[in-house]
Every structure is written in C-alpha cells, then in structure tokens.
PDB file of N, CA, C, O and CB in Angstrom:
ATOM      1  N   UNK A   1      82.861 118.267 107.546  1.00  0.00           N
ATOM      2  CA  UNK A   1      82.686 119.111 106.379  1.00  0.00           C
ATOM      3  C   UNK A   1      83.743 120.199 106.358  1.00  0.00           C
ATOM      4  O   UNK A   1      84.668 120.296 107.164  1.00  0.00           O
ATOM      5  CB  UNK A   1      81.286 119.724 106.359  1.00  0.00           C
ATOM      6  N   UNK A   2      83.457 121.124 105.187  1.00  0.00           N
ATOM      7  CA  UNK A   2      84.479 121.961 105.123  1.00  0.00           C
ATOM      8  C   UNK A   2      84.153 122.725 106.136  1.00  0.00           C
ATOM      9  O   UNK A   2      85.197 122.640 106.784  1.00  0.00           O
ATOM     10  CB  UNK A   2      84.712 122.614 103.924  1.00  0.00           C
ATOM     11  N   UNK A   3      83.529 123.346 106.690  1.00  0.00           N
ATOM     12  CA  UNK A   3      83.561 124.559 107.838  1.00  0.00           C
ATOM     13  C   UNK A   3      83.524 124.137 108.877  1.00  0.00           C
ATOM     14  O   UNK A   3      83.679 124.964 109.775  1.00  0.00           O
ATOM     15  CB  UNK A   3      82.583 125.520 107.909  1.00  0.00           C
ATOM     16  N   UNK A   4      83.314 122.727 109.269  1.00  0.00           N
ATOM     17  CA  UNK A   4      84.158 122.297 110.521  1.00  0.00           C
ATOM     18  C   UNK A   4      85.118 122.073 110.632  1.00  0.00           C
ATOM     19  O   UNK A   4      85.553 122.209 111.775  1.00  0.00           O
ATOM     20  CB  UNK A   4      83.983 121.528 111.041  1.00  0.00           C
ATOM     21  N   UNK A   5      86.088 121.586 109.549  1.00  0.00           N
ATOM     22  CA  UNK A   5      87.093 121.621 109.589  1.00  0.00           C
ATOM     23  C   UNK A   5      87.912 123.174 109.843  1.00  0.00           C
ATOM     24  O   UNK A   5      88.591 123.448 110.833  1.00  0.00           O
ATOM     25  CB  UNK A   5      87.252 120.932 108.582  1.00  0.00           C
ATOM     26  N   UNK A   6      87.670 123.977 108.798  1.00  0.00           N
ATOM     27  CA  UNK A   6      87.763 125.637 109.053  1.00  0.00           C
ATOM     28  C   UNK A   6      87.738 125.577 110.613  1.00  0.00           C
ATOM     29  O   UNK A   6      88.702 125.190 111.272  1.00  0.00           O
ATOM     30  CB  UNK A   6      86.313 126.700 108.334  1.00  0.00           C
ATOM     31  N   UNK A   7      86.913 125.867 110.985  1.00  0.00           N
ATOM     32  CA  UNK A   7      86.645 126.133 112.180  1.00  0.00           C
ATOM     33  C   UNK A   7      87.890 125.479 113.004  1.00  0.00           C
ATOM     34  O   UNK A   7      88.753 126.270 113.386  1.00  0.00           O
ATOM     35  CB  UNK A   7      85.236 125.642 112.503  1.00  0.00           C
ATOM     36  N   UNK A   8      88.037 124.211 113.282  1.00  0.00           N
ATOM     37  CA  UNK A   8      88.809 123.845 114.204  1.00  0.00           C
ATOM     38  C   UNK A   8      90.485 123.195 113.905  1.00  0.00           C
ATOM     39  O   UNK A   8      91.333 122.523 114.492  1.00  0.00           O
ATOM     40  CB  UNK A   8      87.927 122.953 114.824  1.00  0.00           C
ATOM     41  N   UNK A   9      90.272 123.936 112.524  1.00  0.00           N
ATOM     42  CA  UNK A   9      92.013 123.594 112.110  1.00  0.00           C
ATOM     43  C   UNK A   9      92.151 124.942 111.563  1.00  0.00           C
ATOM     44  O   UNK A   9      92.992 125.566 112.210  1.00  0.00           O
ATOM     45  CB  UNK A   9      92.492 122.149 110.775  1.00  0.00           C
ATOM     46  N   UNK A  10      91.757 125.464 110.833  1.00  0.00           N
ATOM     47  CA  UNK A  10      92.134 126.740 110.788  1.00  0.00           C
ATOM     48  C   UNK A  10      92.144 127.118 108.884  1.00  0.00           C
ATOM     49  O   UNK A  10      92.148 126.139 108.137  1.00  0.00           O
ATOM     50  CB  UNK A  10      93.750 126.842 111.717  1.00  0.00           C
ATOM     51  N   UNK A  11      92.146 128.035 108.479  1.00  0.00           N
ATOM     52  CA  UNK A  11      92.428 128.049 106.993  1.00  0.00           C
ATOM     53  C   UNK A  11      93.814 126.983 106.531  1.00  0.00           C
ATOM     54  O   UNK A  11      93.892 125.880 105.991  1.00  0.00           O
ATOM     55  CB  UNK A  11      92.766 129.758 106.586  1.00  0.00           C
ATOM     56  N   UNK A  12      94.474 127.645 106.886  1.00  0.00           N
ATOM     57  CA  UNK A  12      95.711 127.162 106.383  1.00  0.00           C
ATOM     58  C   UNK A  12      95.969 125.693 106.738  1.00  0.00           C
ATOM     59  O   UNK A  12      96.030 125.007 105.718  1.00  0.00           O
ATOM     60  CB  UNK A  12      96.806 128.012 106.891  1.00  0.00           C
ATOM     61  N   UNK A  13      96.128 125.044 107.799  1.00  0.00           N
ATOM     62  CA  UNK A  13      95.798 123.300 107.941  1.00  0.00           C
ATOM     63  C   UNK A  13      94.553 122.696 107.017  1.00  0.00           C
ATOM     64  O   UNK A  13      94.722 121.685 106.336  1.00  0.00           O
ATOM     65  CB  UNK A  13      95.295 122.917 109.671  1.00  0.00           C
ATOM     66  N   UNK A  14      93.385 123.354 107.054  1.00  0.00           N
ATOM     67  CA  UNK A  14      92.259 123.127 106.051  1.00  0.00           C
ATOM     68  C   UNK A  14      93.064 123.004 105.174  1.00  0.00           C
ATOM     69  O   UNK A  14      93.552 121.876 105.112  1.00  0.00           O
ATOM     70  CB  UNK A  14      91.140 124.110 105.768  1.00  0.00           C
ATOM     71  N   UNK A  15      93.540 123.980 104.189  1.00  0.00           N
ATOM     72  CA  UNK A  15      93.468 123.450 102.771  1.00  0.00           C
ATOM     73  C   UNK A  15      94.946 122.045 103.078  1.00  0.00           C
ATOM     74  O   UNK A  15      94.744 120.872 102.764  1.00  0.00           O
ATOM     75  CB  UNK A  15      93.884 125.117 101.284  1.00  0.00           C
ATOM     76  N   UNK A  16      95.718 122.312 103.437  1.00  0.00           N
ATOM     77  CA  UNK A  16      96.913 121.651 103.956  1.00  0.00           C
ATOM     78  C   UNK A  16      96.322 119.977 103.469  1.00  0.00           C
ATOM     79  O   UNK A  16      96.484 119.240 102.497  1.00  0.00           O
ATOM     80  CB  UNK A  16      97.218 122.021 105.906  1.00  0.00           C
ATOM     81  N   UNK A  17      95.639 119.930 104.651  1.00  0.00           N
ATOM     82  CA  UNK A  17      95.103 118.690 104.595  1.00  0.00           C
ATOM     83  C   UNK A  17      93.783 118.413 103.239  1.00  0.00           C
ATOM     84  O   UNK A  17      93.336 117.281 103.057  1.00  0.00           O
ATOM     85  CB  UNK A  17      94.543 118.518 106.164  1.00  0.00           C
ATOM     86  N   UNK A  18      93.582 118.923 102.886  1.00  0.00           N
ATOM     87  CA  UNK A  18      92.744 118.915 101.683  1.00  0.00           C
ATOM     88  C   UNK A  18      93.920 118.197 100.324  1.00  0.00           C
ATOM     89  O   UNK A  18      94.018 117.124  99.729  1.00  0.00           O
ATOM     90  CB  UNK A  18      92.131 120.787 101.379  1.00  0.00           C
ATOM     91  N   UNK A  19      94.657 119.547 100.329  1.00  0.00           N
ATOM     92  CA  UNK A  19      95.852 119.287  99.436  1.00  0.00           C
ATOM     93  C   UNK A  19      96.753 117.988  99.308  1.00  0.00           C
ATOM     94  O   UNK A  19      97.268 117.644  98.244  1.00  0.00           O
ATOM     95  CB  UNK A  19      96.701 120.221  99.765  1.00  0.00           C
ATOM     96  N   UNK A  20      96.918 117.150 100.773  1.00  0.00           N
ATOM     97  CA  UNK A  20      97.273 115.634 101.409  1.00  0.00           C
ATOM     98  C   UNK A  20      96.853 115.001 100.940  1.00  0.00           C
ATOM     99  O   UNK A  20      97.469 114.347 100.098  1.00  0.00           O
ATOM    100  CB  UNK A  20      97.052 115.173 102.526  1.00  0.00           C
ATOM    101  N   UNK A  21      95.452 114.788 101.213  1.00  0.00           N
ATOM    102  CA  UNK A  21      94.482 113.938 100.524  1.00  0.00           C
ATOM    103  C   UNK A  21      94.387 113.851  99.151  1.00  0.00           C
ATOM    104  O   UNK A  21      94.252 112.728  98.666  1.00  0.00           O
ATOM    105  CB  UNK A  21      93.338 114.240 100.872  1.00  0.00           C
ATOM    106  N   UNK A  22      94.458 115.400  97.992  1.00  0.00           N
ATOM    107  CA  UNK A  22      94.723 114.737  97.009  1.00  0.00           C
ATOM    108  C   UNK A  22      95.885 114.359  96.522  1.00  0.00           C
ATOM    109  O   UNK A  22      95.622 113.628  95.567  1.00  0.00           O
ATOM    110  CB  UNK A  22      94.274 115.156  96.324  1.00  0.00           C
ATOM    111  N   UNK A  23      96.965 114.446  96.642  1.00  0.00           N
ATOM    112  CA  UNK A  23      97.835 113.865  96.363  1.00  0.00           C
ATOM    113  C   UNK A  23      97.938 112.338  96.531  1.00  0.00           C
ATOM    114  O   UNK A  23      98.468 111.540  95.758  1.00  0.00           O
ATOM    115  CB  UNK A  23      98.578 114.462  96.854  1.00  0.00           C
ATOM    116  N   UNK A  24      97.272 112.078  97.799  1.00  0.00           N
ATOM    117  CA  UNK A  24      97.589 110.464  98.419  1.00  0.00           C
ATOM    118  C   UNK A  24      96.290 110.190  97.393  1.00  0.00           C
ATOM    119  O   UNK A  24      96.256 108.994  97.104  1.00  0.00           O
ATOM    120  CB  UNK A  24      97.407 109.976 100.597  1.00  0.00           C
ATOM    121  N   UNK A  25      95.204 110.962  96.756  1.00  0.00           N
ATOM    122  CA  UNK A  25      94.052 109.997  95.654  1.00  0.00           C
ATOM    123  C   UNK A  25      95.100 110.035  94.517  1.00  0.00           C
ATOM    124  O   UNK A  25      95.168 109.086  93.736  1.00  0.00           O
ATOM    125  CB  UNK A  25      92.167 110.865  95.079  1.00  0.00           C
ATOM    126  N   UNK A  26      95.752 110.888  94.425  1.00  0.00           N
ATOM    127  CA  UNK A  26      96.772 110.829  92.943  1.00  0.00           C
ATOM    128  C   UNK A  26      97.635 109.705  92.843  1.00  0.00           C
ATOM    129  O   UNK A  26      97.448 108.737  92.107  1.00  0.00           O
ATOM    130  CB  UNK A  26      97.851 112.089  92.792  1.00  0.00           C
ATOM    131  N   UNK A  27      98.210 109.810  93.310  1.00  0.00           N
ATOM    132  CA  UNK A  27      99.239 108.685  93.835  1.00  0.00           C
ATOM    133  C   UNK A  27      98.519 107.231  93.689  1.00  0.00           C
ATOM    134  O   UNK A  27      99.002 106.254  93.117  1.00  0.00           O
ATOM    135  CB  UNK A  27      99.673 108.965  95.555  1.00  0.00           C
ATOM    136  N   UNK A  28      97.354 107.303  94.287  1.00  0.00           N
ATOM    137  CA  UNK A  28      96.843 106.014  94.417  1.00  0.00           C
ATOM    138  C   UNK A  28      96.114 105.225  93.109  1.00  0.00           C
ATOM    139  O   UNK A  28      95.852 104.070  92.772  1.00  0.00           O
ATOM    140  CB  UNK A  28      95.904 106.153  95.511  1.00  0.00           C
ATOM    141  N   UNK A  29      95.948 106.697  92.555  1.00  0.00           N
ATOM    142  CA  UNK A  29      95.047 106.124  91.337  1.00  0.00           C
ATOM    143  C   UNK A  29      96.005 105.939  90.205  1.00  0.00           C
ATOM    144  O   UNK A  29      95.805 105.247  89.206  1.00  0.00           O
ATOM    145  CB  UNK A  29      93.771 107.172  90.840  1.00  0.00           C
ATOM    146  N   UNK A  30      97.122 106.677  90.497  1.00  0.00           N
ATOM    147  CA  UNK A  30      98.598 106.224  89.185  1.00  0.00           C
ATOM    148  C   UNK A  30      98.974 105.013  89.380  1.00  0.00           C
ATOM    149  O   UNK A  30      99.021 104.262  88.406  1.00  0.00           O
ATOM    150  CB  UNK A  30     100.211 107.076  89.277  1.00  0.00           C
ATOM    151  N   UNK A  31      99.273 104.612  90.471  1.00  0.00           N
ATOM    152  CA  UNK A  31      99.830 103.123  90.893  1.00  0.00           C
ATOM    153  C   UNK A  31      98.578 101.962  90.724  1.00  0.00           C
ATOM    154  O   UNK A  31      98.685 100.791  90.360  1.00  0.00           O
ATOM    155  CB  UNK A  31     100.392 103.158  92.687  1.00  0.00           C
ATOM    156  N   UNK A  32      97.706 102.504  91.010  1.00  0.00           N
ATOM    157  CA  UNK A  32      96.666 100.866  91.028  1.00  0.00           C
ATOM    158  C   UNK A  32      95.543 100.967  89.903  1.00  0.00           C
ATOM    159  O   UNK A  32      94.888  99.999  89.517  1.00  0.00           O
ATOM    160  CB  UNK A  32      95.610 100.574  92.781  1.00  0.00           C
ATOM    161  N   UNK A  33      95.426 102.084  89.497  1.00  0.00           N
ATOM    162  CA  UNK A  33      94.504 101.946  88.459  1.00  0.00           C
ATOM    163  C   UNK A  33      94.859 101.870  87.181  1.00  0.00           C
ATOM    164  O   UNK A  33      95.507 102.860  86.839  1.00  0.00           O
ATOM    165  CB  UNK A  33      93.731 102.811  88.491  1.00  0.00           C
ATOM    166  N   UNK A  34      94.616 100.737  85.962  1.00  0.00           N
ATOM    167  CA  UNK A  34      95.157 100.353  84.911  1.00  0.00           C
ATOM    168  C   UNK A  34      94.778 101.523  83.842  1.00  0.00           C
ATOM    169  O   UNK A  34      93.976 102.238  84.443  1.00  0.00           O
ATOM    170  CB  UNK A  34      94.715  98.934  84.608  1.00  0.00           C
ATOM    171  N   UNK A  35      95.002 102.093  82.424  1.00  0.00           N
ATOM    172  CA  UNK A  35      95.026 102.828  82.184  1.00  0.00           C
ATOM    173  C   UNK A  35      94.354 101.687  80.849  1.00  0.00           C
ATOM    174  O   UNK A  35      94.907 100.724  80.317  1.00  0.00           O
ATOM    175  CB  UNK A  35      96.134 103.750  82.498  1.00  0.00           C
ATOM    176  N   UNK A  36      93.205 102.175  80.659  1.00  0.00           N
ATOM    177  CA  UNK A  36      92.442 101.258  79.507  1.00  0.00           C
ATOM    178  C   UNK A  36      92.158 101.799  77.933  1.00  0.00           C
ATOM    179  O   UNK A  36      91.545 101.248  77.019  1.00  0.00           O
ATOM    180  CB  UNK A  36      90.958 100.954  80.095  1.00  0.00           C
ATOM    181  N   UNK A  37      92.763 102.934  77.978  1.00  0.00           N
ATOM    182  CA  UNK A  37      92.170 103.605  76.488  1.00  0.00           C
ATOM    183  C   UNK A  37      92.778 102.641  75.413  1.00  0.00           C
ATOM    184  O   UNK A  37      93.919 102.224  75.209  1.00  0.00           O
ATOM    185  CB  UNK A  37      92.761 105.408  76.126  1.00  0.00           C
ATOM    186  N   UNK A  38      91.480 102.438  74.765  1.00  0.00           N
ATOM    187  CA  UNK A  38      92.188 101.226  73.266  1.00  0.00           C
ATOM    188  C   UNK A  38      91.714 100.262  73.645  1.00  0.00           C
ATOM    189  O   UNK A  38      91.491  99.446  72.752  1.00  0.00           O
ATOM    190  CB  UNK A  38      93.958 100.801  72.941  1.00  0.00           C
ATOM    191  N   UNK A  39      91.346  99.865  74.986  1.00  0.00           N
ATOM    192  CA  UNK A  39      91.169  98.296  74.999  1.00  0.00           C
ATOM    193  C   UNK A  39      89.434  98.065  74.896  1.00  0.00           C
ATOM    194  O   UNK A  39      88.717  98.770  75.607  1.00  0.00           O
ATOM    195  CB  UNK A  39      91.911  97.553  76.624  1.00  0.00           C
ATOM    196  N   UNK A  40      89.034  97.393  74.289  1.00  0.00           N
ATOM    197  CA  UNK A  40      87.844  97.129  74.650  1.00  0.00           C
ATOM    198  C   UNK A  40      87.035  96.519  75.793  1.00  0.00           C
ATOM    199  O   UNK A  40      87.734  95.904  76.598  1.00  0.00           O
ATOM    200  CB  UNK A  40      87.653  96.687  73.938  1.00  0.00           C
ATOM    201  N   UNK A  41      85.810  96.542  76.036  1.00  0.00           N
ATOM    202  CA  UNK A  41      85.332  95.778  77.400  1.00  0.00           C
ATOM    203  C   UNK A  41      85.597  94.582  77.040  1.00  0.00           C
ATOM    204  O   UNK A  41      86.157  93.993  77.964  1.00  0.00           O
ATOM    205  CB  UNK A  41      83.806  95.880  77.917  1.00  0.00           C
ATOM    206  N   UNK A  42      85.393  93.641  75.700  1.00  0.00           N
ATOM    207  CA  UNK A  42      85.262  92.025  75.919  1.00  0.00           C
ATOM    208  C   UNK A  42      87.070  91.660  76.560  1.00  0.00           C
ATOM    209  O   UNK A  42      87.461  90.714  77.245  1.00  0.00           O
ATOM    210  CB  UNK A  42      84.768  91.025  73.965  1.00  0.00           C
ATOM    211  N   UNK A  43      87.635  92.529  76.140  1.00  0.00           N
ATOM    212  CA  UNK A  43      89.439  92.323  76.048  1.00  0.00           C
ATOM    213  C   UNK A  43      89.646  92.643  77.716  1.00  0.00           C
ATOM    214  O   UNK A  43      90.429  91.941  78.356  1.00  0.00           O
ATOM    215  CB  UNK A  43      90.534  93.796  74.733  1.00  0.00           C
ATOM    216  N   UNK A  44      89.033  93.544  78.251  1.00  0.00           N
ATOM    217  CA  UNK A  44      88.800  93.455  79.512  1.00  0.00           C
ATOM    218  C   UNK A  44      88.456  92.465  80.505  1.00  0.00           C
ATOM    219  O   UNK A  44      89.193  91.908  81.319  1.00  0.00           O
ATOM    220  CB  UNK A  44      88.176  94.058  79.575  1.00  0.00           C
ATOM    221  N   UNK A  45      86.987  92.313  80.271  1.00  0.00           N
ATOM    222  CA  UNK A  45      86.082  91.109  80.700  1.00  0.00           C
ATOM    223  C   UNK A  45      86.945  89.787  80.724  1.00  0.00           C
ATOM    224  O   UNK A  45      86.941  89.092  81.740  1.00  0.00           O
ATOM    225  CB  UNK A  45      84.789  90.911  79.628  1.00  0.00           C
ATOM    226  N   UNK A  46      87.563  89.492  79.795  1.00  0.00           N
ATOM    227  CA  UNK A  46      88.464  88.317  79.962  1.00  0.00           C
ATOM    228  C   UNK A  46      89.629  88.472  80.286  1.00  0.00           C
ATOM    229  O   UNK A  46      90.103  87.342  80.397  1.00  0.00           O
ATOM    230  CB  UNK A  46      88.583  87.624  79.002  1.00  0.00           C
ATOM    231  N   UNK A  47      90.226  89.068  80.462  1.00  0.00           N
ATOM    232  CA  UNK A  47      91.587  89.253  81.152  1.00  0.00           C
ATOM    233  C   UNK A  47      91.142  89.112  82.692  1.00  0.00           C
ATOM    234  O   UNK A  47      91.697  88.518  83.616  1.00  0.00           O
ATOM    235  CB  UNK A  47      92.378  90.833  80.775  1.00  0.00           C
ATOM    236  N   UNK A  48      90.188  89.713  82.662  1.00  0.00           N
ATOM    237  CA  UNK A  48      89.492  89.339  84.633  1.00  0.00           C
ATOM    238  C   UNK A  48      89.386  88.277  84.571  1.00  0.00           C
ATOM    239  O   UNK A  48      90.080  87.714  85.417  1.00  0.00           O
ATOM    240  CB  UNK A  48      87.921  89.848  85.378  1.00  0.00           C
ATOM    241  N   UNK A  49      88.676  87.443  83.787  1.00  0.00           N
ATOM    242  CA  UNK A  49      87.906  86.162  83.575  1.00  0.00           C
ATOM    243  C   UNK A  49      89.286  85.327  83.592  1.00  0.00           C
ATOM    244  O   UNK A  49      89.294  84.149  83.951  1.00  0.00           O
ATOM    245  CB  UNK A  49      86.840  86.048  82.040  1.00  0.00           C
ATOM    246  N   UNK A  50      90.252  85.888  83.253  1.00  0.00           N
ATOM    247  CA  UNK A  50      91.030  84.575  83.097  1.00  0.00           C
ATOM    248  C   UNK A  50      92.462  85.374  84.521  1.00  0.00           C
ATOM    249  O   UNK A  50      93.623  85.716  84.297  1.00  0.00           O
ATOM    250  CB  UNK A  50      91.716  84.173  80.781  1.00  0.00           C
ATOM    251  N   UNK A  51      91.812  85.399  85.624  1.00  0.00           N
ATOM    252  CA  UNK A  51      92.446  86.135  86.337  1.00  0.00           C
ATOM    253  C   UNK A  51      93.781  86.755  86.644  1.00  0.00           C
ATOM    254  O   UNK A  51      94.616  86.503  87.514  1.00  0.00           O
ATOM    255  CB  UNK A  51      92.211  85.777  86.919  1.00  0.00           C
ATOM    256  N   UNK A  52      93.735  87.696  85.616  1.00  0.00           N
ATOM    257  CA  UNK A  52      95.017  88.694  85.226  1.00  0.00           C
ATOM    258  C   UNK A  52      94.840  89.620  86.461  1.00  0.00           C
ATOM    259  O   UNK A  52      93.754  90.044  86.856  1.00  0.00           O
ATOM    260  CB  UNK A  52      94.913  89.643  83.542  1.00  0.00           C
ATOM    261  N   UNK A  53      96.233  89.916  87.101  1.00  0.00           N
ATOM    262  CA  UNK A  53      95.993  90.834  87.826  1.00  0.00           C
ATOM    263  C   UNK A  53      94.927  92.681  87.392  1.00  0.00           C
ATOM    264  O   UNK A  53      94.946  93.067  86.223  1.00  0.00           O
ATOM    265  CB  UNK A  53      97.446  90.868  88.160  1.00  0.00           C
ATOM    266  N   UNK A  54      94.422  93.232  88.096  1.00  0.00           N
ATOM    267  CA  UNK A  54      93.689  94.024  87.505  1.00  0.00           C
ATOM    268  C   UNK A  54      95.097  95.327  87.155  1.00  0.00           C
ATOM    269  O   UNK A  54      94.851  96.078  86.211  1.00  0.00           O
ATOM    270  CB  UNK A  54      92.224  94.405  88.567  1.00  0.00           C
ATOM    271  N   UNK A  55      95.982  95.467  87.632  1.00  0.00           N
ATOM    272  CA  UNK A  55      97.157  96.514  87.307  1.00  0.00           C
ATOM    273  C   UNK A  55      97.840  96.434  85.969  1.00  0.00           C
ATOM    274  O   UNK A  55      98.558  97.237  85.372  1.00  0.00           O
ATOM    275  CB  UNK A  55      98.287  96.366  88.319  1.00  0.00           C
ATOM    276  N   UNK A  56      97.257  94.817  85.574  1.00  0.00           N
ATOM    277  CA  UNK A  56      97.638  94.445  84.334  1.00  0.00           C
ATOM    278  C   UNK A  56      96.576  94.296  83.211  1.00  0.00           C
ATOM    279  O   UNK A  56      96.678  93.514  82.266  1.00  0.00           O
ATOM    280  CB  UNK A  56      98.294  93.299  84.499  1.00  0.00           C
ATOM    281  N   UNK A  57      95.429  95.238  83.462  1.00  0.00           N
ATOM    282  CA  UNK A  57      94.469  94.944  82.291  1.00  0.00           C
ATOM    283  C   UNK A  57      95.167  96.136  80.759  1.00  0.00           C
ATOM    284  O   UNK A  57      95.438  96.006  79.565  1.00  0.00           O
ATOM    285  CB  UNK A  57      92.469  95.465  83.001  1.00  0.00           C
ATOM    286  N   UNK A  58      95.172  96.629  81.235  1.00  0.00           N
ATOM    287  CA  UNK A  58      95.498  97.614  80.114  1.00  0.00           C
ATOM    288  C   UNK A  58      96.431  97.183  79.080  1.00  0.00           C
ATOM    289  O   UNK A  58      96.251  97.783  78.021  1.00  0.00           O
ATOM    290  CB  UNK A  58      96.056  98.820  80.653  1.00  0.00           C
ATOM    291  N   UNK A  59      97.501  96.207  79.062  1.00  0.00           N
ATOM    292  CA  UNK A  59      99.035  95.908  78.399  1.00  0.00           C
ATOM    293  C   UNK A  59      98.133  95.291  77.691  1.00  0.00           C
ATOM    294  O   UNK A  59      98.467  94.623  76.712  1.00  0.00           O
ATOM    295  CB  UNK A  59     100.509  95.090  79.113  1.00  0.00           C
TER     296      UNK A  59
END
C-alpha cells in the first residue's frame, strides 16, 4: 500500500515509482488498446468474430 511503501522507500521514490507505473499504464493503453468511438458493438462483435486483430477494431 501507499504507506508501506512511504515508509520503506521514502516520499520521493514513492511518488517516483507511482509516476513509472503510470506512464508504463499510458503507454500501454495507447499502443494496445483500439480507440472505438463511432463504431458500434455489432461492427465490433464481428470484427472479433471474424478474427481481426483486436489493435485493429476501431479502423
């Protein structure tokens, strides 16, 4: 948790590593997660169904 961490890394490594982590969720969620606004679920549903990579649902 946060105050064990506090505790045995210190303020400044705390947020450090807090700050790491989100970047590496940022990063991760720009690159692999498809960006769907506009598309509908059935336009979805079958693009899986007809096994489109999932990085490619959105196009």
């Amino acid at each position: 948790t946060f105050l064990t961490l506090l505790n045995h890394l210190g303020r400044a490594n705390t947020f450090w590593l807090y700050a790491t982590c989100n970047l590496a969720f940022l990063l991760f969620t720009w690159a692999l997660v498809p960006e769907t606004k506009g598309v509908t679920l059935e336009h979805i549903e079958q693009k899986l169904m007809d096994g489109q990579p999932l990085r490619d649902i959105g196009r």
